[in-house]
C-alpha positions as CSV (number, residue, x, y, z in Angstrom):
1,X,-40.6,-20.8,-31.6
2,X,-43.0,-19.3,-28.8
3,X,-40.9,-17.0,-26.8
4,X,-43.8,-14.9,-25.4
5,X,-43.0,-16.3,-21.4
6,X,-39.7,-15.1,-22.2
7,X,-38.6,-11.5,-19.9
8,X,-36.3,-8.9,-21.8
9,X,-34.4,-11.2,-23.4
10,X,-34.3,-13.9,-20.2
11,X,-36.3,-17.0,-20.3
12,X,-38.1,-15.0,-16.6
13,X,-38.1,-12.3,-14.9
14,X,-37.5,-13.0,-11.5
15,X,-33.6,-13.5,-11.3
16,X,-31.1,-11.3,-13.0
17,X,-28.6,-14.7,-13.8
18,X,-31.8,-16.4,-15.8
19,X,-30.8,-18.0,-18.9
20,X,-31.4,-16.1,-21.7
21,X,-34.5,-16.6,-23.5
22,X,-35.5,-20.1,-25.8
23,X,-38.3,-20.9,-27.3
24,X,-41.1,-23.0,-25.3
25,X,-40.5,-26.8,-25.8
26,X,-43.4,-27.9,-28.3
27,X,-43.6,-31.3,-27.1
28,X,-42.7,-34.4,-28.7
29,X,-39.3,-37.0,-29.1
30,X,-36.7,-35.5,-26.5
31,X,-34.3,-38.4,-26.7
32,X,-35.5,-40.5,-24.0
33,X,-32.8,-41.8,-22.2
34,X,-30.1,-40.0,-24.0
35,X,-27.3,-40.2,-20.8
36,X,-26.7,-41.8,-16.8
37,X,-29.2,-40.0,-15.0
38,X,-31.7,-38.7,-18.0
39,X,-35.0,-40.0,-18.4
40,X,-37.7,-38.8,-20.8
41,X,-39.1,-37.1,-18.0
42,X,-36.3,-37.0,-15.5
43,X,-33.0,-35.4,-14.6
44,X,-31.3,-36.5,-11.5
45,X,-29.0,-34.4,-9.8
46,X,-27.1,-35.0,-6.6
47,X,-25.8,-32.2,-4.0
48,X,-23.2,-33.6,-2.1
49,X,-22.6,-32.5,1.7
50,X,-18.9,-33.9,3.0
51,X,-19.0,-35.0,7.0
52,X,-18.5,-31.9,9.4
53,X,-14.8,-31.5,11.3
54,X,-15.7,-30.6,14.5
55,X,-13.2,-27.9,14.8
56,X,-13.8,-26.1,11.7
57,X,-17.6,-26.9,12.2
58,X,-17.1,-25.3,15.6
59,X,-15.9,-21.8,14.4
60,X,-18.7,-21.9,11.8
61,X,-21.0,-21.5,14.4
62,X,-19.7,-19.3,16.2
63,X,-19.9,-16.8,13.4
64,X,-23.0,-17.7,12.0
65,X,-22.0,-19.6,8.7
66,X,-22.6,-23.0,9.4
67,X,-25.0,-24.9,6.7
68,X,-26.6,-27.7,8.7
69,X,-27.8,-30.3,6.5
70,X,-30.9,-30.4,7.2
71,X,-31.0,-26.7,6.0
72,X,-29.5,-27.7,3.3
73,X,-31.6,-30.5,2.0
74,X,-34.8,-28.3,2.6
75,X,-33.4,-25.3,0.1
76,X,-32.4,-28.2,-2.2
77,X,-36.1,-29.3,-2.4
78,X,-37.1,-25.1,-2.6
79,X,-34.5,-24.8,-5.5
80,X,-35.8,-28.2,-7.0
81,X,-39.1,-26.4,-7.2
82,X,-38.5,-23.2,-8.5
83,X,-36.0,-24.5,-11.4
84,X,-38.8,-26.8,-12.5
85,X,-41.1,-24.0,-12.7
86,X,-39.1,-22.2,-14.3
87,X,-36.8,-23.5,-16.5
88,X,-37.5,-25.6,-20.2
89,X,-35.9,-28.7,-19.6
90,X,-37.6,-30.3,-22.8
91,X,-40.3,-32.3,-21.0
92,X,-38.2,-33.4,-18.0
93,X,-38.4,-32.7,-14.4
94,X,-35.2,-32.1,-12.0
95,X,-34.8,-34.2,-9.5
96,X,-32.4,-33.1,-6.6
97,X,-31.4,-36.3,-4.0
98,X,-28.8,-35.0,-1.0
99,X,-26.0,-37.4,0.1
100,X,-24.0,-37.1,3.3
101,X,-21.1,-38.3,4.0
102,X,-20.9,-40.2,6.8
103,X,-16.8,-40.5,6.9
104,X,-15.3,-37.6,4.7
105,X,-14.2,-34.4,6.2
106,X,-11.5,-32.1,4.4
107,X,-9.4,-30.8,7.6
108,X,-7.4,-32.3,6.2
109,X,-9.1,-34.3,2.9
110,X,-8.2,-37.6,2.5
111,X,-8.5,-38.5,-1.3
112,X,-9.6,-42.3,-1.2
113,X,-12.4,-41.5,0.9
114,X,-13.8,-39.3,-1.1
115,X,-13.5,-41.2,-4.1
116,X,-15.2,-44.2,-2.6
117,X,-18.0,-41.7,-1.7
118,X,-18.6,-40.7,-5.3
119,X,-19.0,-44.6,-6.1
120,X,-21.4,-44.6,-3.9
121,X,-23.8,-42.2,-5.0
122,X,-23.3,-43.3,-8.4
123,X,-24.6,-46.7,-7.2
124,X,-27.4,-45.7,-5.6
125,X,-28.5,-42.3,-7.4
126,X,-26.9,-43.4,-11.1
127,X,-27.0,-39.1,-11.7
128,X,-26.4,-37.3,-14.4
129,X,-24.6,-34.1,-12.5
130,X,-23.1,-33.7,-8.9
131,X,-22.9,-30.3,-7.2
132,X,-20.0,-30.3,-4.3
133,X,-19.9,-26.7,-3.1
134,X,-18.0,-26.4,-0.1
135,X,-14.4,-24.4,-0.3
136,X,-12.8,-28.0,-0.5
137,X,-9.4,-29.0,-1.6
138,X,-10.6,-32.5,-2.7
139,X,-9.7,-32.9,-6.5
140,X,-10.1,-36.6,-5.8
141,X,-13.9,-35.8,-5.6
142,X,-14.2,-34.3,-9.2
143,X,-11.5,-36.4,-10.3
144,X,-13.5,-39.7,-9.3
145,X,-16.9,-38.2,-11.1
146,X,-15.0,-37.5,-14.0
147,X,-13.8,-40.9,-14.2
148,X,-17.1,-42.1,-13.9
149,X,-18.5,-39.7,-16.7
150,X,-20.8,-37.7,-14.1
151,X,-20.7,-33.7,-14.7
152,X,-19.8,-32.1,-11.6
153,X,-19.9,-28.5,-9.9
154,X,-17.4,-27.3,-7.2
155,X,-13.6,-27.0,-6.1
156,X,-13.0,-23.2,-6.0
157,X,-9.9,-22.1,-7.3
158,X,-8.8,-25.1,-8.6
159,X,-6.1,-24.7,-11.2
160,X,-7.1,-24.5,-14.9
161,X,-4.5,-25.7,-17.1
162,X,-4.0,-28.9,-14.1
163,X,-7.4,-29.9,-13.4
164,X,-10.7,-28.0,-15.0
165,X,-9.4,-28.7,-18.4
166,X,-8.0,-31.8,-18.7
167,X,-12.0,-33.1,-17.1
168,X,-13.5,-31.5,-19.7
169,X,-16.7,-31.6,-20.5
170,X,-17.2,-32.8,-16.9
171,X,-16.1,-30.8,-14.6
172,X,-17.3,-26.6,-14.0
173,X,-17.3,-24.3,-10.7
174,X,-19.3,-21.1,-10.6
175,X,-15.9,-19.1,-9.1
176,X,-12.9,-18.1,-10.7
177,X,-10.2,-20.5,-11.3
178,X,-6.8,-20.4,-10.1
179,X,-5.1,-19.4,-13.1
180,X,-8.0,-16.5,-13.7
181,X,-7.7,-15.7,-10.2
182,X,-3.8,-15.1,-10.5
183,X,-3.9,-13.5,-13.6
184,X,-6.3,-10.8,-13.0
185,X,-5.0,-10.1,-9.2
186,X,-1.1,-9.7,-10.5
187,X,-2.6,-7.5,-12.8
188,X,-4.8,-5.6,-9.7
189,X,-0.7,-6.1,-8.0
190,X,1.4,-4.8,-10.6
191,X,-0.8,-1.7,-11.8
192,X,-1.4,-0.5,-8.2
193,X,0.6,-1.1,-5.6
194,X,3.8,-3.1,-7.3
195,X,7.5,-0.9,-7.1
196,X,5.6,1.7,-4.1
197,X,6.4,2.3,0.2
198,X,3.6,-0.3,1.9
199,X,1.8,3.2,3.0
200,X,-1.2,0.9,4.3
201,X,0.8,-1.4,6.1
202,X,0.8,-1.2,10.4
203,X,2.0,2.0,11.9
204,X,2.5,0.1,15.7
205,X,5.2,1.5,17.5
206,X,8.3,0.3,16.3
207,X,7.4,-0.8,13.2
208,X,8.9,0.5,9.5
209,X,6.7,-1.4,7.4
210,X,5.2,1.8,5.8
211,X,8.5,3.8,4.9
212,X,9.6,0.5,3.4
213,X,9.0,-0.3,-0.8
214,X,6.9,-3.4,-1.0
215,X,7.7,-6.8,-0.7
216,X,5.3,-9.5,-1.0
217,X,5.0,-12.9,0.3
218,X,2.5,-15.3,-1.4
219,X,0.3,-18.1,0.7
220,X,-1.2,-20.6,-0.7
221,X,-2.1,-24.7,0.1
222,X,0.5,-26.9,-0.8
223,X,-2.2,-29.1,-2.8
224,X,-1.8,-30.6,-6.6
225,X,-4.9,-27.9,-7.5
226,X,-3.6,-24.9,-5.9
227,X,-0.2,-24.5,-5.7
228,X,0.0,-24.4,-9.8
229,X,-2.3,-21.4,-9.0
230,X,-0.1,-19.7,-6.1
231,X,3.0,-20.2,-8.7
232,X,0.9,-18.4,-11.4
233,X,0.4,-15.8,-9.7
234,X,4.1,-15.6,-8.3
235,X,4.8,-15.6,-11.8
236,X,2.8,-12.8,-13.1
237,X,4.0,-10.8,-9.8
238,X,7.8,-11.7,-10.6
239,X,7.4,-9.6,-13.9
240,X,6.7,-6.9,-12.8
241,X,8.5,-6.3,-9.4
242,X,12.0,-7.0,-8.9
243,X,11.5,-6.8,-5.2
244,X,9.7,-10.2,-5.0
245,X,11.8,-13.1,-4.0
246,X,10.4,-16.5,-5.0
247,X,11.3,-17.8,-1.1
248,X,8.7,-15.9,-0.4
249,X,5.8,-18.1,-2.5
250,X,5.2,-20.5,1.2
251,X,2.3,-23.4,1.0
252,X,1.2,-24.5,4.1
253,X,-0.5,-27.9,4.8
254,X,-4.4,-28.3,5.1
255,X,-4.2,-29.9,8.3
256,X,-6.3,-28.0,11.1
257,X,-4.1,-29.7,13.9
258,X,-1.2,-28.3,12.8
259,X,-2.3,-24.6,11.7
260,X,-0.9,-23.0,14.7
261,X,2.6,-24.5,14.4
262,X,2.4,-23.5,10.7
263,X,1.7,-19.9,10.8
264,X,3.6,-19.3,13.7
265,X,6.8,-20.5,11.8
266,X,5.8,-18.9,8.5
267,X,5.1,-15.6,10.1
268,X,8.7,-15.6,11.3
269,X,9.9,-16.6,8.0
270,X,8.5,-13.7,6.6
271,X,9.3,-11.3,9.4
272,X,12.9,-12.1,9.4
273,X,12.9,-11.5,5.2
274,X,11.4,-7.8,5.9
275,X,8.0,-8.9,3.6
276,X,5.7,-5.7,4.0
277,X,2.6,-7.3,2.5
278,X,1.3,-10.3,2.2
279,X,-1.6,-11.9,-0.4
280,X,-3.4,-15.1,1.1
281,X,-3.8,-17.2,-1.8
282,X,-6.1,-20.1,0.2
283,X,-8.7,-21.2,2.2
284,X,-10.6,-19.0,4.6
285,X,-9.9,-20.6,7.6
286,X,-6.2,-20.4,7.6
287,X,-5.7,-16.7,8.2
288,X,-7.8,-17.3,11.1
289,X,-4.4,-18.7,12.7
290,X,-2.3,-16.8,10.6
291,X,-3.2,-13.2,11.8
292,X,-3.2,-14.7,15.0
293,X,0.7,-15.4,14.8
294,X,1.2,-12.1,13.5
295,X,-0.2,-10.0,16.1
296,X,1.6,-12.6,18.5
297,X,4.7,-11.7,17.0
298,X,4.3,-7.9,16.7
299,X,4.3,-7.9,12.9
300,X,1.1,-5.4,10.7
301,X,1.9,-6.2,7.3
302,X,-0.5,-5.0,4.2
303,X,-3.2,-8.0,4.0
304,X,-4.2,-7.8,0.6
305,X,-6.9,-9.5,-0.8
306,X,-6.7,-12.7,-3.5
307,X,-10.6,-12.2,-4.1
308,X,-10.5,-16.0,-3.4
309,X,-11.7,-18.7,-1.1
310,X,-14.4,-16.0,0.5
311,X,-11.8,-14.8,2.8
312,X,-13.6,-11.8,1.1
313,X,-16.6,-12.7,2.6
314,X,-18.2,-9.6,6.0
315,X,-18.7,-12.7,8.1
316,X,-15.8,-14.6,7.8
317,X,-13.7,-11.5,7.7
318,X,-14.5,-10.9,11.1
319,X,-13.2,-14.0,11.7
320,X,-9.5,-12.6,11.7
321,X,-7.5,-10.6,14.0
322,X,-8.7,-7.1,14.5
323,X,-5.3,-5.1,14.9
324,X,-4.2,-7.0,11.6
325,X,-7.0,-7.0,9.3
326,X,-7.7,-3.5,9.8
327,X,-4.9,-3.2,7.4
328,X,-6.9,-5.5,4.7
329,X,-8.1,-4.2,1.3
330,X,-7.6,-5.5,-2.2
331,X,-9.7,-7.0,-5.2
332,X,-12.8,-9.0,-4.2
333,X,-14.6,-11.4,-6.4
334,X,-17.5,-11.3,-4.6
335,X,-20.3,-8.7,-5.9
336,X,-21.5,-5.8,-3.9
337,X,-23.8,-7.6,-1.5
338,X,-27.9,-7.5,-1.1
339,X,-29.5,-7.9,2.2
340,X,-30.6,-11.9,2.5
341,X,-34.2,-11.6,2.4
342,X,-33.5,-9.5,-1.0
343,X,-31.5,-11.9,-2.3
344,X,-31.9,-14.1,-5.3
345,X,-31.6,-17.4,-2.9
346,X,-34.7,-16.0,-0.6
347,X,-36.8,-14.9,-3.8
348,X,-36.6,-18.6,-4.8
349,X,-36.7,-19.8,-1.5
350,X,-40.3,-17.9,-1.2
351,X,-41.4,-18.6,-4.6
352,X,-41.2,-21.8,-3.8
353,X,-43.7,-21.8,-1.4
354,X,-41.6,-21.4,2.0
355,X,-42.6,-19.3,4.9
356,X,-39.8,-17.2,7.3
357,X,-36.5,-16.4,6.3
358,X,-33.7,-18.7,4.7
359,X,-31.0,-20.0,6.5
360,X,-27.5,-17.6,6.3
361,X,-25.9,-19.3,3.6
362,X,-27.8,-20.1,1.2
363,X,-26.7,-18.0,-1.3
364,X,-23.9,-20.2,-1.6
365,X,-26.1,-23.8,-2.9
366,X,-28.3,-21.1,-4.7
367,X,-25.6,-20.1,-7.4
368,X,-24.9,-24.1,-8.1
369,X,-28.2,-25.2,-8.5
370,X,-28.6,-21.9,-11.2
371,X,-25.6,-22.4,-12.8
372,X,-26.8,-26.9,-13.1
373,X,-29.7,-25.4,-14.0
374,X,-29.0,-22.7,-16.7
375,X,-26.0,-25.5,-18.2
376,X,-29.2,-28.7,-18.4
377,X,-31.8,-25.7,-20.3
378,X,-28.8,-24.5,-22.9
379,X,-28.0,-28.4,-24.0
380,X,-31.4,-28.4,-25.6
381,X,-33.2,-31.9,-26.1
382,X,-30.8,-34.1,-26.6
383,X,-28.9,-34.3,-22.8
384,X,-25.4,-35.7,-22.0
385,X,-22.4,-34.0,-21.0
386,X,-21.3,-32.8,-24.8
387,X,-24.3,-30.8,-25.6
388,X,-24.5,-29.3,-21.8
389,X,-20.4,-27.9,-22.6
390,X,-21.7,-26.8,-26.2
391,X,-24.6,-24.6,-24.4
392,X,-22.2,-23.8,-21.4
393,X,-19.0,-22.1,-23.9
394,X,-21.7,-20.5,-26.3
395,X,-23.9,-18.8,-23.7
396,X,-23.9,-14.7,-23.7
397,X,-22.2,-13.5,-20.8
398,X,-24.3,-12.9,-17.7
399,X,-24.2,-9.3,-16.2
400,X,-21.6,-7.5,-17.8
401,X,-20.5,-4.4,-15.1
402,X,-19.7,-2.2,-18.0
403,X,-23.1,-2.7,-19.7
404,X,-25.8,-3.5,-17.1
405,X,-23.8,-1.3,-14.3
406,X,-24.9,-4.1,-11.6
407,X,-22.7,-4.0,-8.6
408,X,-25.0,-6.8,-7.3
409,X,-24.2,-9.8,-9.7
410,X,-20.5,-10.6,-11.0
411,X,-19.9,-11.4,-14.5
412,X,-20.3,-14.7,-15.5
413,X,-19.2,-16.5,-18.7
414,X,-18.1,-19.8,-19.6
415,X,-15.7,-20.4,-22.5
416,X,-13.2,-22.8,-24.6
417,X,-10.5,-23.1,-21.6
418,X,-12.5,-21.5,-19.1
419,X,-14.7,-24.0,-17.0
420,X,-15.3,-21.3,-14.2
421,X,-18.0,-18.6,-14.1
422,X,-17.1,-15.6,-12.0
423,X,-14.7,-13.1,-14.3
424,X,-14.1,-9.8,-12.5
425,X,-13.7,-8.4,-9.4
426,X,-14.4,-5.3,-7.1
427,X,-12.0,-3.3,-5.0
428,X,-12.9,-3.3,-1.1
429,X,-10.9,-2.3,2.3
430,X,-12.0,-3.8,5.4
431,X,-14.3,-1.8,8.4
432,X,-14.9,-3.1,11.5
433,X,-17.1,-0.6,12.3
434,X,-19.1,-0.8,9.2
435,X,-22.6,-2.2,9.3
436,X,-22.5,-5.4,6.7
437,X,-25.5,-5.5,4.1
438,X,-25.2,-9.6,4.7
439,X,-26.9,-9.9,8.2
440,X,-26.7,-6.2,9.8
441,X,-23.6,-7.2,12.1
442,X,-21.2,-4.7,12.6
443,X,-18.0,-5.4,10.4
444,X,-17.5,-5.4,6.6
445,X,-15.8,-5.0,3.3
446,X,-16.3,-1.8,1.7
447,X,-16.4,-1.4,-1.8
448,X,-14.1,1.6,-3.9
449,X,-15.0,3.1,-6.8
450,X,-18.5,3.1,-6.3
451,X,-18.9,-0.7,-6.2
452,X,-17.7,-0.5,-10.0
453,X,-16.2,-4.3,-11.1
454,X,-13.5,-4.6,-13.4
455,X,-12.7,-7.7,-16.4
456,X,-9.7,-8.6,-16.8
457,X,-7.5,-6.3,-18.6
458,X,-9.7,-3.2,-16.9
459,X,-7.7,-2.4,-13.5
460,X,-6.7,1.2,-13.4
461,X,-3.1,2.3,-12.5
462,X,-2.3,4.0,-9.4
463,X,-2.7,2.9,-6.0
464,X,-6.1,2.7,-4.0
465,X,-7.8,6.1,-2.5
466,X,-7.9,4.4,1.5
467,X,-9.7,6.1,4.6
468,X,-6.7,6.8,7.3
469,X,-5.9,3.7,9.4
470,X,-5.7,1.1,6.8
């Protein structure tokens, strides 16, 4: 077939996570109406946006991630644009329709009501897919679209081998899963800082963390979808140090009204069992009030990074307590950032036509709508959810760090057992004083190793090279 639009081996040349390159659709019998949702000359797609809780909506704003949905549903209609303009869907169009929630918040979820939102968008959009990408802990969402045969994108870190598979071929997320994520960082654990003094832990007067050999505690929400994950990664941690002691694997509840209470109890817990470090497997809220309790209680443990839930994120890092989290470094799933108006959500935000600059986090709905949108191109003609998982498991890996040497992208593959995208990781300590390449504010990860990003299997031994302080 005609493959002359086709970029260096991508089907264009504006993004770096294009599909790769198929020939031009011909023309002719696509299938018609081959699924729910598909049309001869339609696809329709949902994007999801739960109701906001005032207190988490609150901090949000104060640090400059909140997505209003009305920013929301314009990028949808920029993104709707650009994938049509791009992408071969086989004579059909994309069509993206936003629904809000008007009773479903996730501080803390409550299943039913998510489930009963599902049904409703299925009555009145009938869709074929369903992007939720907030860092919720709503399996009830996915579980519901599953049960109603609808493919759907979103719940981070969910657990693998209790949720992604079992949904199959329904249900993907672009991050790592759970059981990735705990594999690769009690690898990043055991290789580099397992069995050695917690050097980087707080040197406050009166403390001993530093001349003592590590000893980690494990956080993570006590949910069906992530604390198989936590216990994974306690697991993979208990095999290789003998100093880990499985009271120290704590899940705390979801519930924003009683996160104080929690992490002031937990922090004493873990105080009282001399832990040195700690690893936040969870939301990135939490540590928010966690780091609070710390400081409260005198107590600079090592924070070292999951990679998950975007506590690895410059803006919501400044989000926790600066005497603690100036001891925070560790593996980061997120890539080596661009600046916003260089990123791949504001090229398509301005190919599409818009004017001024995009709103702060929309590189977030971005790397949904491509992943929908790369998934719908590699099922070929004939559309329903068996053909998208075919295209999905046999697609070439996108931006392989030891080939393409782009700190900018992460590696992104789907295959057999593995419904999430993102697959390695970066090394990072935490700088208040560094100037962040997200928005220009003054606070940021910093990557080691030259940004390099490393597979699973790939982590070097020996412990991080640190600047003094952390």
């Amino acid at each position: 077939g005609d493959t002359r639009h086709c970029v260096n081996g991508k089907e264009f040349g504006d993004l770096t996570t294009a599909p790769p390159c198929v020939p031009k659709w011909p023309g002719g019998n696509n299938g018609g109406a081959t699924y729910q949702g598909v049309t001869a000359d339609k696809i329709e797609i949902v994007y999801y946006r739960e109701k906001d809780n005032p207190v988490v909506a609150q901090i949000e704003k104060q640090i400059g991630v909140y997505s209003d949905p009305n920013d929301q549903e314009a990028y949808s209609k920029a993104a709707e644009k650009f994938i049509n303009s791009r992408y071969d869907f086989y004579g059909r169009k994309v069509h993206i329709d936003m629904y809000r929630s008007a009773s479903c918040d996730t501080a803390p979820p409550k299943g039913d009501c998510f489930r009963n939102d599902v049904r409703a968008l299925n009555d009145q959009f009938h869709p074929f897919g369903v992007i939720y990408e907030n860092n919720s802990n709503v399996p009830e969402f996915h579980d519901e679209a599953t049960r109603l045969g609808i493919v759907s994108l979103g719940g981070w870190h969910f657990s693998d081998q209790v949720f992604n598979i079992p949904h199959r071929p329904f249900h993907y997320d672009v991050y790592m899963g759970g059981d990735s994520q705990a594999e690769i960082t009690g690898e990043y654990w055991c290789k580099r800082l397992a069995n050695k003094p917690a050097k980087f832990a707080g040197d406050e007067p009166g403390s001993t963390l530093r001349t003592k050999v590590r000893k980690v505690a494990i956080i993570t929400q006590d949910t069906p979808v992530n604390k198989p994950s936590g216990q994974h990664l306690a697991d993979v941690i208990h095999k290789c140090d003998p100093n880990f002691d499985m009271r120290d694997f704590i899940q705390y509840s979801p519930d924003i009204s009683t996160a104080t209470q929690q992490a002031n109890t937990q922090v004493a817990q873990l105080k009282a069992d001399n832990v040195t470090s700690v690893l936040f497997f969870g939301d990135p809220i939490a540590p928010l009030y966690f780091t609070k309790a710390c400081s409260s209680q005198q107590w600079y443990p090592e924070h070292v990074l999951v990679g998950s839930g975007l506590i690895d994120y410059d803006v919501l890092g400044r989000l926790y307590d600066s005497e603690q989290w100036k001891h925070a470094f560790g593996p980061s799933d997120i890539p080596t950032p661009l600046p916003l108006d260089k990123s791949d959500a504001a090229i398509v935000w301005h190919a599409a036509g818009n004017p001024g600059p995009i709103y702060s986090a929309a590189n977030l709905p971005w790397s949904y709508f491509n992943t929908m949108a790369n998934g719908l191109e590699l099922a070929g003609p004939h559309l329903d959810p068996g053909t998208l998982e075919r295209g999905a498991l046999t697609a070439p890996p996108l931006n392989d760090y030891r080939q393409t040497h782009d700190q900018y992208h992460a590696l992104t593959v789907f295959r057999p057992g593995k419904y999430t995208a993102i697959t390695d990781q970066r090394e990072v300590y935490w700088d208040a004083n560094a100037t962040s390449l997200v928005d220009g504010q003054k606070g940021a990860y910093v990557p080691l190793n030259n940004g390099a990003r490393y597979a699973p299997g790939t982590w070097p031994s020996g412990e991080p090279t640190l600047p003094p302080g952390v």
